[in-house]
C-alpha positions in Angstrom: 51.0 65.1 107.6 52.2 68.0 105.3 55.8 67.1 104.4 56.0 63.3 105.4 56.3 61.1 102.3 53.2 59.3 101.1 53.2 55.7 101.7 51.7 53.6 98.7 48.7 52.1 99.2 48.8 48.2 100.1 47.5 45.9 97.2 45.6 42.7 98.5 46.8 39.9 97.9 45.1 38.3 94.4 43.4 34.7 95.0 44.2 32.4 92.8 42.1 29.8 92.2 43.1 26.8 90.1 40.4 25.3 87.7 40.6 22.0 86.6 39.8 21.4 83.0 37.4 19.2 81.8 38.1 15.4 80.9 38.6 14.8 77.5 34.8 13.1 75.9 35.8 9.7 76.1 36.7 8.2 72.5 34.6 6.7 70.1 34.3 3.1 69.9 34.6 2.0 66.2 32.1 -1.3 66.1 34.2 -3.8 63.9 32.9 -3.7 60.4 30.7 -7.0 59.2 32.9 -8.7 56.7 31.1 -10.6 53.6 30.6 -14.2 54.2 33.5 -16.3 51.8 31.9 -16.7 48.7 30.0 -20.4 47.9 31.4 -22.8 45.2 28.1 -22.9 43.8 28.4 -24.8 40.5 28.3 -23.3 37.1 25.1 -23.5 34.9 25.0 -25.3 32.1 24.4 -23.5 29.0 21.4 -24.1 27.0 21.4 -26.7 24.6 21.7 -25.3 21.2 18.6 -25.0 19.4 17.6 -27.5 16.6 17.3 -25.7 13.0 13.5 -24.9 12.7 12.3 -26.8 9.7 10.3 -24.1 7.4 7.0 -24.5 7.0 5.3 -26.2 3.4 2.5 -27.1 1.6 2.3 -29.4 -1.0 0.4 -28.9 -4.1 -3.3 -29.9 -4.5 -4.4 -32.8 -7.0 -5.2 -31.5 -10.6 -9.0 -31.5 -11.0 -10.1 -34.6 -12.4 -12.4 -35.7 -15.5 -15.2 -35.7 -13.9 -14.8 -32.2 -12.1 -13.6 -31.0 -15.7 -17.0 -32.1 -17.4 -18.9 -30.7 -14.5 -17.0 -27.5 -15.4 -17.2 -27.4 -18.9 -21.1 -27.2 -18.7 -21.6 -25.0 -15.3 -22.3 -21.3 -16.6 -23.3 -19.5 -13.2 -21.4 -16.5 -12.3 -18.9 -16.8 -15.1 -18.5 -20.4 -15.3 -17.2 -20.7 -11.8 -16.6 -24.2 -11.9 -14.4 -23.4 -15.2 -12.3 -20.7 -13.8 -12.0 -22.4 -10.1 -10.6 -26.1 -12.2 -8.4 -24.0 -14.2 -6.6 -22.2 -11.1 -6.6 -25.4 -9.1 -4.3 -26.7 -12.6 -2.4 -24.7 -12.5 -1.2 -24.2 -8.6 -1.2 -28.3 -9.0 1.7 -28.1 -11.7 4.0 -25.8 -9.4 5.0 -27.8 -6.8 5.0 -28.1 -3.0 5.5 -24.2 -1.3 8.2 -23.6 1.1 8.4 -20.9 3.5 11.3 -18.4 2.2 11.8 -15.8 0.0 10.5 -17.8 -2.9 7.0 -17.7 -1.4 4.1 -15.1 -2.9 1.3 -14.9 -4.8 0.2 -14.1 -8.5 -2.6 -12.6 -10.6 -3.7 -13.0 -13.8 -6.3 -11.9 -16.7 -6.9 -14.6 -18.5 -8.5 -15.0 -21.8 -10.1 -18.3 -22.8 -11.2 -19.2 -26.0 -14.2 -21.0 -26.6 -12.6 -24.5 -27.8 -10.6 -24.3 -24.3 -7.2 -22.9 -25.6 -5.1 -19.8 -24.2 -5.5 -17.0 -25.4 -4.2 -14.4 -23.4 -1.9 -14.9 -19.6 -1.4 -11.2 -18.5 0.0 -10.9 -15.2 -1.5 -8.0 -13.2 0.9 -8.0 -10.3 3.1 -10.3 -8.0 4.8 -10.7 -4.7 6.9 -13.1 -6.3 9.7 -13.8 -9.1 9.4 -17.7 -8.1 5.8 -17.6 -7.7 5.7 -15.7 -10.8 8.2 -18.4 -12.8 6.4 -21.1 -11.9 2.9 -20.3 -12.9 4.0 -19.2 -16.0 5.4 -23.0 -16.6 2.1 -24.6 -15.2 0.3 -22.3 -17.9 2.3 -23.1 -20.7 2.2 -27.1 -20.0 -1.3 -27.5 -19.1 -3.2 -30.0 -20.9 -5.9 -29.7 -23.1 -8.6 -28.2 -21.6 -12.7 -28.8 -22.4 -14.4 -25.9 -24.3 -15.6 -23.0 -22.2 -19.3 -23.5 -21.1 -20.9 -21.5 -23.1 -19.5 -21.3 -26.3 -17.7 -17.1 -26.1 -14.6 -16.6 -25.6 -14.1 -16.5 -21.0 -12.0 -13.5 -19.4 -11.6 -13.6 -16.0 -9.0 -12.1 -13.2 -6.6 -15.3 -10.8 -4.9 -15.4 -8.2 -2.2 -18.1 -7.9 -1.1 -18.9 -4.3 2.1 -20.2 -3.9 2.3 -20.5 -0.2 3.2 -22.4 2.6 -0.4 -22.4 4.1 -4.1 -22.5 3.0 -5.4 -19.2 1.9 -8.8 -19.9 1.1 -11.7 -22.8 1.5 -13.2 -24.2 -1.7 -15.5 -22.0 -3.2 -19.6 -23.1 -2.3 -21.8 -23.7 -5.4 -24.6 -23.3 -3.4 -26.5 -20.4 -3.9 -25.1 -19.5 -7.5 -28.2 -19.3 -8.8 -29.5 -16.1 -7.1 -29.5 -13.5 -8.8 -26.7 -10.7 -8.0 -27.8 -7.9 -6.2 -28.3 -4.8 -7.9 -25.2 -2.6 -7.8 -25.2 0.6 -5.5 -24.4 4.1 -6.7 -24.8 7.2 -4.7 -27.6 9.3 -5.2 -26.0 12.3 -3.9 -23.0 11.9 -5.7 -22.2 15.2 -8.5 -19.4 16.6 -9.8 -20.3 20.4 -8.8 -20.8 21.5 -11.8 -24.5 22.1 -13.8 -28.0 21.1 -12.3 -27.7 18.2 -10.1 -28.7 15.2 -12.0 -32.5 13.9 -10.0 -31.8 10.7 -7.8 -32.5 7.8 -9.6 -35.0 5.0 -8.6 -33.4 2.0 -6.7 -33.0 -0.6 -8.9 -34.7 -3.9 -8.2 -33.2 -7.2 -7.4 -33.4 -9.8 -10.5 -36.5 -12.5 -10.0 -35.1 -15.4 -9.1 -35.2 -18.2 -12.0 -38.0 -21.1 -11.4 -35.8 -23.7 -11.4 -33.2 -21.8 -8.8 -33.2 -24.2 -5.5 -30.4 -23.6 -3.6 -31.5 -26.1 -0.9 -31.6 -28.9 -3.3 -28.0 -28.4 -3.9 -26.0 -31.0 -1.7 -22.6 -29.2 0.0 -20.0 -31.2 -0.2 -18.7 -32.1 3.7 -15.4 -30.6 2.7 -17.3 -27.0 1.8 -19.6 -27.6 5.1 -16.3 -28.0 7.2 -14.8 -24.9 5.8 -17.9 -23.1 6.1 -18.0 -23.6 9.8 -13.8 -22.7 9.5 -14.6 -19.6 8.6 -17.3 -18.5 10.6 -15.2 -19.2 14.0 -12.1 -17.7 12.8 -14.5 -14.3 11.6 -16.2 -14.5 15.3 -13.6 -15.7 17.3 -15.9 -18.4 19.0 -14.4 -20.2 22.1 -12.5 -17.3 23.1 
């Protein structure tokens, strides 16, 4: 009604409702860490046994030709009196002792000039691996003893090596087929120096007859050169491998 005073309007009553909170997430269960079994008393090694001293390697020296290789060299002229220059090398490496392995070990080479009654007459050393080596063969040189004269009658030049090692470096050389002529020696028919006409090719030479009385079956090996012989053919082809 106009004039009465206004009555405020009735809230409702506000319905509370309680919520419950969650649980707390149940807590993690630490597993219990795997400890390291004790260690073992396992027993100490023993340490190595100390290595002997490794005794160096050696060669002793070969026998010195004897008279009857010497007069079997003083008349053999094949190929430069082989026999002659082989005797004299195996002198001298006979004179130097017995090669251990070490610094001291090396080789040697020579030019030597022989004259015809069997003296020196010239020692030049080419080159050496050496100073021992070197000192040594000089020594043998100087004290050989008197040699036969050369084979055939001049004045013999020829290049040695003198091995002083602890191991074999070669096989004795084969007499065998000395007698055969050399082959002739190759030169290249295409070779020129670029400047003026090209020189024509020259004919291949031909290989020296061989002499009547050349057998080289009729020469008898020695069963030392037929044993090195078959030596050196496995270690070139490797057989058995």
């Amino acid at each position: 009604m106009p004039g009465a005073e206004q009555q405020p309007a009735e809230i409702p009553p506000l319905e509370a409702q309680l919520i419950e909170p969650p649980p707390p997430p149940p807590k993690a269960i630490e597993k219990p860490r795997r400890q390291p079994p004790p260690p073992r008393d396992e027993a100490q090694p023993e340490p190595p046994p100390a290595e002997a001293p490794k005794t160096p390697a050696s060669l002793a020296a070969p026998p010195a030709p004897s008279a009857e290789e010497w007069q079997l060299a003083s008349t053999y002229t094949l190929k430069n009196s082989k026999r002659y220059r082989n005797a004299w090398g195996q002198q001298v490496r006979s004179q130097m002792g017995t090669a251990v392995e070490g610094p001291d070990q090396g080789q040697v080479r020579f030019r030597i000039t022989i004259n015809p009654d069997g003296t020196l007459a010239q020692a030049e050393e080419l080159w050496s691996t050496s100073a021992k080596a070197t000192e040594l063969a000089r020594k043998a040189i100087q004290a050989m003893p008197r040699l036969p004269p050369t084979p055939n009658g001049q004045p013999l030049v020829f290049e040695q090596t003198i091995s002083f090692l602890p191991y074999e470096t070669g096989w004795p050389p084969s007499y065998k087929y000395d007698c055969l002529p050399d082959p002739p020696q190759f030169k290249n028919p295409f070779a020129w120096n670029g400047t003026g006409a090209q020189p024509p090719t020259p004919p291949t030479p031909r290989r020296e007859e061989r002499a009547e009385d050349c057998h080289p079956s009729d020469v008898e090996a020695s069963w030392e050169e037929e044993e090195s012989e078959l030596q050196r053919q496995i270690e070139r082809n490797r057989w058995g491998r």
